[in-house]
N, CA, C and O of each residue as an XYZ file, in Angstrom:
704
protein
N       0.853     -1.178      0.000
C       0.000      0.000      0.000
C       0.894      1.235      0.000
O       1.854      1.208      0.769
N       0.743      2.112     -0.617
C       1.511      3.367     -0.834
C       1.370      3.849      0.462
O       0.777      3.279      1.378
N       2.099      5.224      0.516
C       1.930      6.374      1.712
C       0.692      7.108      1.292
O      -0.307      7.208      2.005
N       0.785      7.480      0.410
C      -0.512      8.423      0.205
C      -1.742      7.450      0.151
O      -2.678      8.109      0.606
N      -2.196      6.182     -0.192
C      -3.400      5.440      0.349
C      -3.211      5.093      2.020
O      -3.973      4.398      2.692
N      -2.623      5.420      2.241
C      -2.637      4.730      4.096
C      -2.605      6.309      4.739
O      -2.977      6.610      5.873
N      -2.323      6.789      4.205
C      -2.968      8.701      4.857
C      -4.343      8.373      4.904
O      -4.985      7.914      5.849
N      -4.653      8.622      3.945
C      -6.129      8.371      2.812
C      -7.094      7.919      3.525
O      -8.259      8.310      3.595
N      -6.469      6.926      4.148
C      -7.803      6.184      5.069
C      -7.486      6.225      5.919
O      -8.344      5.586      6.527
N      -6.174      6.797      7.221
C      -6.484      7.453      8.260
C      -7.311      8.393      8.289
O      -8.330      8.401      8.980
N      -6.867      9.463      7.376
C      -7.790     10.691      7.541
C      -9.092     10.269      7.434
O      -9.831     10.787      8.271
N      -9.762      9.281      6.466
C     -10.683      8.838      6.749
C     -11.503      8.152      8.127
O     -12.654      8.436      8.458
N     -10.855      7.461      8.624
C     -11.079      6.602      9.997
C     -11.199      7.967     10.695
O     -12.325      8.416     10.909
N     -10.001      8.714     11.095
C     -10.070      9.935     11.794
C     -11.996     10.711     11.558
O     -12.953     11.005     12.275
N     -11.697     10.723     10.385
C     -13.167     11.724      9.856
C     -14.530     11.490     10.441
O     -15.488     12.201     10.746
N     -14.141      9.793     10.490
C     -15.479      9.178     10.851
C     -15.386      9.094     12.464
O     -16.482      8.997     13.016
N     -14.306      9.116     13.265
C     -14.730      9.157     14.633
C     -14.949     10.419     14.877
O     -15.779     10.532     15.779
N     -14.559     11.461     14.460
C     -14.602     13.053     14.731
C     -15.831     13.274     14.683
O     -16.141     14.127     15.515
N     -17.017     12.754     13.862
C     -18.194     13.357     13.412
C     -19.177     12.321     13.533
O     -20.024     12.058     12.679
N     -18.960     11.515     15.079
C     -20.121     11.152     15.303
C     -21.456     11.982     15.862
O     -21.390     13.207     15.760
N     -22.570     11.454     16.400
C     -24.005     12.415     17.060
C     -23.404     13.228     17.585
O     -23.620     14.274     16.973
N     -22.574     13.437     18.599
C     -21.959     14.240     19.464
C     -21.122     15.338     19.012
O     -19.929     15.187     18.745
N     -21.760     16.471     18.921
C     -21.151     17.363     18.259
C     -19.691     17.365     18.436
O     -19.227     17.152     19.556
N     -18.663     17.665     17.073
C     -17.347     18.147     17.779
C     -16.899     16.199     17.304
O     -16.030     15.931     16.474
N     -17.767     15.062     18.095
C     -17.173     13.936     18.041
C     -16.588     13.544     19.304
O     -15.947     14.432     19.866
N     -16.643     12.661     19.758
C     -16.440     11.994     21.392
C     -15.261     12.706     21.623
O     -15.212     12.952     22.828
N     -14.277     13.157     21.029
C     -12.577     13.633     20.993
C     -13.082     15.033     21.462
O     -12.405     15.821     22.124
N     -13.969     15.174     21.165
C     -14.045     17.244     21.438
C     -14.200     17.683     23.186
O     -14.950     17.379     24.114
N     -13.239     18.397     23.013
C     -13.124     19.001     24.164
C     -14.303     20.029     25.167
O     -14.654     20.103     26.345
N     -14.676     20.859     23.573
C     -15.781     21.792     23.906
C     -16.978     21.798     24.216
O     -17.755     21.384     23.356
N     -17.571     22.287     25.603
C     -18.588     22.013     26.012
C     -19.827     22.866     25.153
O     -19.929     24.086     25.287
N     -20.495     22.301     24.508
C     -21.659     22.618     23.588
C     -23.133     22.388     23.908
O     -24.145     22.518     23.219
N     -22.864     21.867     25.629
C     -24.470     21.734     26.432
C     -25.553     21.262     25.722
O     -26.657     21.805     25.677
N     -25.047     19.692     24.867
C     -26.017     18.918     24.581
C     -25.882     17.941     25.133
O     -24.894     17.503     25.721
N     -27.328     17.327     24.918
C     -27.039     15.486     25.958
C     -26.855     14.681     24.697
O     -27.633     14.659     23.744
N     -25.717     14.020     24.820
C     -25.844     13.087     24.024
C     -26.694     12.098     23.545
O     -27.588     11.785     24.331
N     -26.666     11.441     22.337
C     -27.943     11.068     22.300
C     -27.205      9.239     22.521
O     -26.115      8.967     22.019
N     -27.719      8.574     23.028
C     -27.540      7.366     23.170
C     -27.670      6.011     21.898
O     -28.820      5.596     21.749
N     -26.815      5.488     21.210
C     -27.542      4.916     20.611
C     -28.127      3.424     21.377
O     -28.251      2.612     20.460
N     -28.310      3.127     21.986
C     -29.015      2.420     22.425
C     -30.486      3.139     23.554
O     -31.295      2.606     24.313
N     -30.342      3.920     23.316
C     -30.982      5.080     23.858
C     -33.301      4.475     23.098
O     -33.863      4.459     22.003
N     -33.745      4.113     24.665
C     -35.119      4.409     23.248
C     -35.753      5.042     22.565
O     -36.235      6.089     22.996
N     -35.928      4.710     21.530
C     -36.200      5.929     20.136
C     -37.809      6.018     20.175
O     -38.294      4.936     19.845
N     -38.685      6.903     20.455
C     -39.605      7.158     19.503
C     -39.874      7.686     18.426
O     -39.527      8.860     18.300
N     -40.473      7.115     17.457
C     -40.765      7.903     15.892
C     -42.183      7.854     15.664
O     -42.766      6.775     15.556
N     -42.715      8.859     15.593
C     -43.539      8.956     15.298
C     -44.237      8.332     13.697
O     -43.613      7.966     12.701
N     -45.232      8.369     13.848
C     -46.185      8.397     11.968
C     -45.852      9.407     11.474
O     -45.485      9.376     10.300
N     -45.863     10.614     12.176
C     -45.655     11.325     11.630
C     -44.018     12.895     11.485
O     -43.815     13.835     12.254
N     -43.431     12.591     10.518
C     -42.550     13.354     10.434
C     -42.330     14.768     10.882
O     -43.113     15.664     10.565
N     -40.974     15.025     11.821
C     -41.273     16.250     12.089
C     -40.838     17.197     11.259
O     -40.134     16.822     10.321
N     -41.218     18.975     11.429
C     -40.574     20.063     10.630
C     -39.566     20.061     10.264
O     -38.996     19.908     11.344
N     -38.589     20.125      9.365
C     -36.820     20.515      9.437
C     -36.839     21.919      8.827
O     -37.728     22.533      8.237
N     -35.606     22.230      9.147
C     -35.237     23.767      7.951
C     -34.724     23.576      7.088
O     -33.798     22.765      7.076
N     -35.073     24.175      6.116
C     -33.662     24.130      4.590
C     -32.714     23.528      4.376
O     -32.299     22.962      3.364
N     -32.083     23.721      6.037
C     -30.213     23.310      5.639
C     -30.551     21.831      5.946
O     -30.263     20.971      5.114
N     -31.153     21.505      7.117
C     -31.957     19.770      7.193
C     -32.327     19.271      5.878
O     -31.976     18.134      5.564
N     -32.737     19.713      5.386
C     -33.283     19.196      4.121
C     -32.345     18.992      3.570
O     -32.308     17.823      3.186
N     -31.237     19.739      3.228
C     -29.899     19.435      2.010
C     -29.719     18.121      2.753
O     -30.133     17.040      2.336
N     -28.887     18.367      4.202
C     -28.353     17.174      4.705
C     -29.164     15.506      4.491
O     -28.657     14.388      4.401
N     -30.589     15.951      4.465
C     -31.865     14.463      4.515
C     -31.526     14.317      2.539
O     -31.153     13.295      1.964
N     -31.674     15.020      2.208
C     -31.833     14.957      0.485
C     -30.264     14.071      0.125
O     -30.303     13.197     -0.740
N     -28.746     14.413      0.949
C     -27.784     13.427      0.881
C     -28.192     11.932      1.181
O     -28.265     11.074      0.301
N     -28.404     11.750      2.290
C     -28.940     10.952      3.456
C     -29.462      9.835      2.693
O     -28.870      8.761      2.578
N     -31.095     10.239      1.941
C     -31.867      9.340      1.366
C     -31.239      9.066     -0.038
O     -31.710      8.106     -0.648
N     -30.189      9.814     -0.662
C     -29.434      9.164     -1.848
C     -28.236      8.246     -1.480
O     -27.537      7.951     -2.450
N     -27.973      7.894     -0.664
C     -26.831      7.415     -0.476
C     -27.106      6.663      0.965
O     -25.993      6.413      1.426
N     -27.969      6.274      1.722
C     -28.080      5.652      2.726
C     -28.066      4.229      2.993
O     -28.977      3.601      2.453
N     -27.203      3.538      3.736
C     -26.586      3.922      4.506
C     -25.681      4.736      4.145
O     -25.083      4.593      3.079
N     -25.437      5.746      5.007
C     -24.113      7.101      4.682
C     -23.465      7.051      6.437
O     -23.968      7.149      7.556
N     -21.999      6.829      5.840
C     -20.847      7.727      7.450
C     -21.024      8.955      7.065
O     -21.162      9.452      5.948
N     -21.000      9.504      8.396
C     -20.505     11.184      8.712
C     -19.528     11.742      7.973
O     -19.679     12.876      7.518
N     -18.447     11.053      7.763
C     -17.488     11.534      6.823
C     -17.652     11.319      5.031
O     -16.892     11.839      4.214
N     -18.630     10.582      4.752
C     -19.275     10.964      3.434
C     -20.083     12.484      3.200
O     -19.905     13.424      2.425
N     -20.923     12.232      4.148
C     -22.281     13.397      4.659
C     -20.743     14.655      4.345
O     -20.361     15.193      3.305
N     -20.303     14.712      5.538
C     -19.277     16.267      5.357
C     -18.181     16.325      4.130
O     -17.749     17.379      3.663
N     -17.887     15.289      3.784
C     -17.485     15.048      1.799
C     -18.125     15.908      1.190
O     -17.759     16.985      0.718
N     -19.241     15.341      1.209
C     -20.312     15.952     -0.238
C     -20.708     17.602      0.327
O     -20.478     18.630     -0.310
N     -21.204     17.537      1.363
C     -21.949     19.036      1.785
C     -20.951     19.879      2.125
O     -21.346     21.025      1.908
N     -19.379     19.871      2.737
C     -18.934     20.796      2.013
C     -18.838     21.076      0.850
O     -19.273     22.173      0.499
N     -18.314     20.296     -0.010
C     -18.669     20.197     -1.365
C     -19.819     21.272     -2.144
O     -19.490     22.335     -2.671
N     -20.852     20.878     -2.100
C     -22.267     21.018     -2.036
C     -22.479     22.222     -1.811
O     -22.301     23.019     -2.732
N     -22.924     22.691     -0.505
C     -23.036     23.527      0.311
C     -22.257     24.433      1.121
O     -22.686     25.066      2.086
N     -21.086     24.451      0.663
C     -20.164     24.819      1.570
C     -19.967     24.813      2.440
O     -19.008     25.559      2.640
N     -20.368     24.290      3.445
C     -20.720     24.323      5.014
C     -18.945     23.958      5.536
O     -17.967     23.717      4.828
N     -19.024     24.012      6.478
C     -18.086     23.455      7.567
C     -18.129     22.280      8.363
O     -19.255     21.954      8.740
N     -17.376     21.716      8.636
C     -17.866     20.156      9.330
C     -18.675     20.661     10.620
O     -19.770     20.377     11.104
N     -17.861     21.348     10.883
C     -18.793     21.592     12.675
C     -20.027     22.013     12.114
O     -20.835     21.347     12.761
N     -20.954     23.000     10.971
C     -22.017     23.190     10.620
C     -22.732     21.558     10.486
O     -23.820     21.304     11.002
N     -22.009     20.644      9.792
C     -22.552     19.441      9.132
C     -22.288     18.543     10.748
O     -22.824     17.435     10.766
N     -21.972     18.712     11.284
C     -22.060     17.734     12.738
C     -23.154     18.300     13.519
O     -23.986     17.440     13.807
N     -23.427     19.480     13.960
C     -24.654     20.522     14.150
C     -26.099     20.215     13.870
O     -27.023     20.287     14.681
N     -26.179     19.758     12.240
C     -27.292     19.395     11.693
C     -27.370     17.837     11.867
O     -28.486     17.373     12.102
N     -26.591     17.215     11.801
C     -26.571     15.744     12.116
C     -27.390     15.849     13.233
O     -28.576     15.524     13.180
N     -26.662     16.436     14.621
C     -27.273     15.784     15.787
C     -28.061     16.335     15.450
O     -28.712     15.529     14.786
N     -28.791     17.725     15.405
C     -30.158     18.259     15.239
C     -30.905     16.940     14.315
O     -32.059     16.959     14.744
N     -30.855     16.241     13.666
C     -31.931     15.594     13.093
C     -31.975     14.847     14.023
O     -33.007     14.791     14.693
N     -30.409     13.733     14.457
C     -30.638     12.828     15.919
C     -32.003     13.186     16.267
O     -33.156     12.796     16.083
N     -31.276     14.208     16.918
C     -32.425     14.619     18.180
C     -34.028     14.840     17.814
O     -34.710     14.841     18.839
N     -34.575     14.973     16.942
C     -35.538     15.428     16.193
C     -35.956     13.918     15.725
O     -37.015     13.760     15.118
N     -35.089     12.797     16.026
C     -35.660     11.520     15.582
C     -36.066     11.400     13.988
O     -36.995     10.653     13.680
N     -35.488     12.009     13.163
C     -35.471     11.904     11.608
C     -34.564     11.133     11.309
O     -34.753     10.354     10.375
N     -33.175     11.131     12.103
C     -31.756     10.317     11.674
C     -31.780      9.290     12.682
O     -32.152      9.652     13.799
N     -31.447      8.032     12.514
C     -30.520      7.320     13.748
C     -29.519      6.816     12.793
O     -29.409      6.603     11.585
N     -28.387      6.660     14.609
C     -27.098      5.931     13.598
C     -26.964      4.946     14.169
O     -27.799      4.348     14.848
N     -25.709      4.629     13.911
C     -25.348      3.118     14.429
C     -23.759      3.158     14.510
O     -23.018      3.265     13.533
N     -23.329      3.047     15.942
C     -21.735      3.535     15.561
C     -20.768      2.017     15.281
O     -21.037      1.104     16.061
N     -19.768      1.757     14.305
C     -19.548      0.407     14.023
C     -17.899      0.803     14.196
O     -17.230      1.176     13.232
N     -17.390      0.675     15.466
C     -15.952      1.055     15.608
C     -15.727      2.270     15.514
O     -16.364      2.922     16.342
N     -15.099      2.846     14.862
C     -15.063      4.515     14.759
C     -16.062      5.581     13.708
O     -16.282      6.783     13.553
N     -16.320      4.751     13.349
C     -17.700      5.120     11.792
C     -19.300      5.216     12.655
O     -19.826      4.594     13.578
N     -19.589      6.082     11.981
C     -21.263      6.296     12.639
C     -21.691      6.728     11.249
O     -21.444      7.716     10.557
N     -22.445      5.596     11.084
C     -23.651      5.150      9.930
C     -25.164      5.531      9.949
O     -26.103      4.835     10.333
N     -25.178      6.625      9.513
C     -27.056      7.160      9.457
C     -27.663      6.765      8.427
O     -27.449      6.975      7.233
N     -28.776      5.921      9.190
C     -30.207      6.091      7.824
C     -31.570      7.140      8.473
O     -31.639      7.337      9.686
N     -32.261      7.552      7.821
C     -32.943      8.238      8.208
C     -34.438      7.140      8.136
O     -34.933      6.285      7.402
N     -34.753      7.978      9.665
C     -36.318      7.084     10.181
C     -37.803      7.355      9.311
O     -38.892      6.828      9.537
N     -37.457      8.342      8.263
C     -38.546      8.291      7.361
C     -38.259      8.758      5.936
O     -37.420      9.615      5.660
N     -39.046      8.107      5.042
C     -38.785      7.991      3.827
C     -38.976      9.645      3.343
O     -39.448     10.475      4.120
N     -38.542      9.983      1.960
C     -38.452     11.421      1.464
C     -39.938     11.530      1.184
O     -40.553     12.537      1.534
N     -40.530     10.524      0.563
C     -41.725     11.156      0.355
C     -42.862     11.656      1.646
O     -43.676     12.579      1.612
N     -42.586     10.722      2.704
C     -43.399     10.829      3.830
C     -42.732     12.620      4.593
O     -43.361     13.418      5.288
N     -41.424     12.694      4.135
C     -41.538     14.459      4.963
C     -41.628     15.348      3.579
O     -41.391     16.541      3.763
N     -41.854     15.062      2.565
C     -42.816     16.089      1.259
C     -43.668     16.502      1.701
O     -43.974     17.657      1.995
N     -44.548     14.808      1.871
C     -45.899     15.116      2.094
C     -46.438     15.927      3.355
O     -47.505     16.534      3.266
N     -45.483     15.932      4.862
C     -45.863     16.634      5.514
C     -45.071     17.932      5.511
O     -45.044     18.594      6.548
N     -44.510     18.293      4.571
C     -43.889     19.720      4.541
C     -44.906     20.384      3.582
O     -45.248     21.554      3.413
N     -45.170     19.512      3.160
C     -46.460     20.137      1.703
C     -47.832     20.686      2.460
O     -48.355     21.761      2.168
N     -48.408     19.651      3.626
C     -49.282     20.089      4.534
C     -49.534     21.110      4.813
O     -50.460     21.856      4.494
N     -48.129     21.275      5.876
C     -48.048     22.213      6.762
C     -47.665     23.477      5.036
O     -48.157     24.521      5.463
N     -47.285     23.727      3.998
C     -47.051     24.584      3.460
C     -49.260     25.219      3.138
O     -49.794     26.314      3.312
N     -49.672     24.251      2.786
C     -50.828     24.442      2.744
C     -51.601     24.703      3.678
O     -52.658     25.220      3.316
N     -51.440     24.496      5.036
C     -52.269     25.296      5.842
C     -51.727     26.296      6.441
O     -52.436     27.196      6.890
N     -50.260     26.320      6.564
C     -50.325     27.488      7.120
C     -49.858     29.017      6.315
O     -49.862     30.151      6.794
N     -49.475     28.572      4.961
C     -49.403     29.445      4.039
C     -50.570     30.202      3.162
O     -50.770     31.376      2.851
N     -51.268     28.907      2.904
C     -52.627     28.907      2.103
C     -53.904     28.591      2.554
O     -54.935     28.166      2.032
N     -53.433     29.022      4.029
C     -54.897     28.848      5.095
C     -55.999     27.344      4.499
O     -57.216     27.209      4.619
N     -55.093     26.513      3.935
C     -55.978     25.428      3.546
C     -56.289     25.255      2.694
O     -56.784     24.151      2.468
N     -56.191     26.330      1.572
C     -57.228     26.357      0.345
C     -55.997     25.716     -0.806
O     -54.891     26.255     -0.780
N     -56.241     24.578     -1.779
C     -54.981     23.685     -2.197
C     -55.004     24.855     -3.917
O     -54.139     24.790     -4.790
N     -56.137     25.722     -3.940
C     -56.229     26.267     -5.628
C     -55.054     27.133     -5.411
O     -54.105     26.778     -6.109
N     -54.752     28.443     -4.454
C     -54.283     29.169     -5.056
C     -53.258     28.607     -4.513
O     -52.367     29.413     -4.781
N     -52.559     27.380     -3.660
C     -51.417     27.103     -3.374
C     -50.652     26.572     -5.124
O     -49.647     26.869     -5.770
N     -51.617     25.831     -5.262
C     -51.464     25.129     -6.556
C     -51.179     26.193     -7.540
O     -50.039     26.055     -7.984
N     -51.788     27.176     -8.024
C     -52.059     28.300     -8.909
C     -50.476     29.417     -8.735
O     -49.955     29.888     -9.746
N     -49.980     29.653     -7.505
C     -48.489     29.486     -7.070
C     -47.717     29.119     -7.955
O     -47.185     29.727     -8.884
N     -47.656     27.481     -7.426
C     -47.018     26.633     -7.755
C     -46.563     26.383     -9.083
O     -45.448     25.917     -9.318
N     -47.481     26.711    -10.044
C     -47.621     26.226    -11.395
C     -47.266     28.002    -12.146
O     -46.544     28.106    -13.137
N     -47.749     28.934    -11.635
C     -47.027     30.124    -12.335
C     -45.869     30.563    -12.044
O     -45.357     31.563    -12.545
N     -45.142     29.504    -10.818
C     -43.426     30.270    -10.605
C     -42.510     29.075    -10.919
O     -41.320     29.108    -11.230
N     -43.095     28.308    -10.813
C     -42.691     27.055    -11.435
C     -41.751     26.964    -12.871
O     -40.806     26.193    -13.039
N     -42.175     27.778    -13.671
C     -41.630     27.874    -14.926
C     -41.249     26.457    -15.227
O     -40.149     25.913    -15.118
N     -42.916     25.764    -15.811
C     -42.667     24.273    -16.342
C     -42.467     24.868    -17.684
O     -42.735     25.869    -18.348
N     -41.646     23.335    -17.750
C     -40.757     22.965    -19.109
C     -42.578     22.539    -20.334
O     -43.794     22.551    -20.138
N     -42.090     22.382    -20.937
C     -43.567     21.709    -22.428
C     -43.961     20.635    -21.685
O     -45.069     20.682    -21.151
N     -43.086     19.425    -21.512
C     -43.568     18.381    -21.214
C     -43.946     18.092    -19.774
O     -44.636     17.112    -19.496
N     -43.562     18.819    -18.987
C     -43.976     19.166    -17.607
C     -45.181     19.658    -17.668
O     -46.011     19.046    -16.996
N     -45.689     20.906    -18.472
C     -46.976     21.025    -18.816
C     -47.764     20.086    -18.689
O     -48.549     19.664    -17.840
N     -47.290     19.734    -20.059
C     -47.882     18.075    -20.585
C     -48.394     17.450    -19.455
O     -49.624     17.433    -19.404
N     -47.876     17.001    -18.659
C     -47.996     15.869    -17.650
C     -48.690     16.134    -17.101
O     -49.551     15.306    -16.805
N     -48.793     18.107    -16.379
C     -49.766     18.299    -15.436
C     -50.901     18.412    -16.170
O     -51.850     17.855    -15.618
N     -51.164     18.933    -17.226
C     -52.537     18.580    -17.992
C     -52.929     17.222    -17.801
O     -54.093     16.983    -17.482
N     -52.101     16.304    -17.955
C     -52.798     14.520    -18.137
C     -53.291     14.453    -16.655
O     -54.478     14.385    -16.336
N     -52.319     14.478    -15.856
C     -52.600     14.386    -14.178
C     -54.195     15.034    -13.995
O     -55.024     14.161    -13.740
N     -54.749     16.462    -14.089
C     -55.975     16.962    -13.724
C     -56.579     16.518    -15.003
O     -57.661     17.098    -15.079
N     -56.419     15.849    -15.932
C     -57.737     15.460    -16.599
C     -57.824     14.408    -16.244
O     -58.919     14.000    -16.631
N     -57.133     13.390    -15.516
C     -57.437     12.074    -14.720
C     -58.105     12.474    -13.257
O     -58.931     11.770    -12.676
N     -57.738     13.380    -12.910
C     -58.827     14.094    -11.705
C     -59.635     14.064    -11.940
O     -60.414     13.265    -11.422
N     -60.095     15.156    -13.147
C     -61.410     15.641    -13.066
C     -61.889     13.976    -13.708
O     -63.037     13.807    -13.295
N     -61.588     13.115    -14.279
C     -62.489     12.238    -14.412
C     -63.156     11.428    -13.462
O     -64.196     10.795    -13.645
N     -62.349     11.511    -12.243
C     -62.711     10.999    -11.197
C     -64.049     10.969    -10.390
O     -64.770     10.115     -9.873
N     -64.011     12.745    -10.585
C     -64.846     13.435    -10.161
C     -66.107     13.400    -10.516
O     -66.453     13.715    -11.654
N     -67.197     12.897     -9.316
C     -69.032     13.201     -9.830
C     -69.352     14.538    -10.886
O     -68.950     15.698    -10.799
N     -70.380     13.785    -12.077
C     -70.290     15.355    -12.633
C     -70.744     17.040    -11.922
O     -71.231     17.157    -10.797
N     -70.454     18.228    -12.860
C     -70.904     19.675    -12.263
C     -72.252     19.411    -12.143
O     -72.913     18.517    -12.672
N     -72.626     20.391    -11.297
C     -74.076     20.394    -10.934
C     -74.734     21.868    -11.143
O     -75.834     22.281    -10.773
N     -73.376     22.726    -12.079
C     -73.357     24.035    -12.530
C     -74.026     24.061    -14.083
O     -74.119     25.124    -14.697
């Protein structure tokens, strides 16, 4: 094995114990007044998915392409990506921990996240909550939004035309 492959995957091994749940990584000195989260710790998850912010989302949108994912993939790509900083990308890690969206699994010095719910199941409740509390409920002008900032492509058109004329067929006839 060369010198430069046996760096390669120290720095790697290193990467992956540095950036387990625990912010900083079990090695960190700095007190950051979180409780660690246990992995043997009991988990509740709900049915239903909780809120994240934006930057959660980049990190879940890695997550569900590549899962199982180490910490030191996750801070690979999203600096990369996002520019972030590892301590930003260890930050959001535990924040999902804790939020019960992520669990890991630590396997020697590597901590392996899959996330506790599928992408479509936090769409659908980010889509919800965008509809009631944006569009007080009403799905037309959320939709009507959607479709004039959208800037669909022809065949994107296309599709959403086929989609609501399979609606409306659904639908009992007008009574207008």
């Amino acid at each position: 094995m060369s010198q430069i492959s046996s760096l390669n995957q120290s720095a790697d091994r290193q990467a992956d114990f540095d950036t387990g749940p625990l912010l900083g990584g079990e090695r960190s000195n700095r007190n950051l007044n979180h409780q660690p989260v246990s992995e043997t710790a009991e988990k509740s998850v709900s049915d239903t998915p909780p809120a994240i912010s934006d930057a959660e989302w980049k990190v879940m949108h890695e997550v569900w392409q590549r899962e199982p994912v180490t910490s030191s993939e996750l801070i690979e790509r999203l600096t990369e990506t996002a520019g972030w900083s590892q301590g930003t990308i260890k930050t959001l890690l535990h924040r999902l921990v804790q939020k019960g969206v992520l669990d890991f699994q630590r396997k020697g010095n590597r901590y392996i996240y899959r996330s506790n719910y599928s992408e479509s199941d936090c769409v659908d409740e980010a889509s919800v909550h965008l509809l009631h509390s944006v569009f007080h409920g009403r799905p037309l002008p959320m939709l009507t939004h959607l479709v004039l900032t959208a800037r669909l492509s022809g065949s994107e058109a296309e599709s959403l035309k086929t989609i609501l004329n399979q609606i409306q067929q659904t639908l009992p006839p007008s009574t207008t």
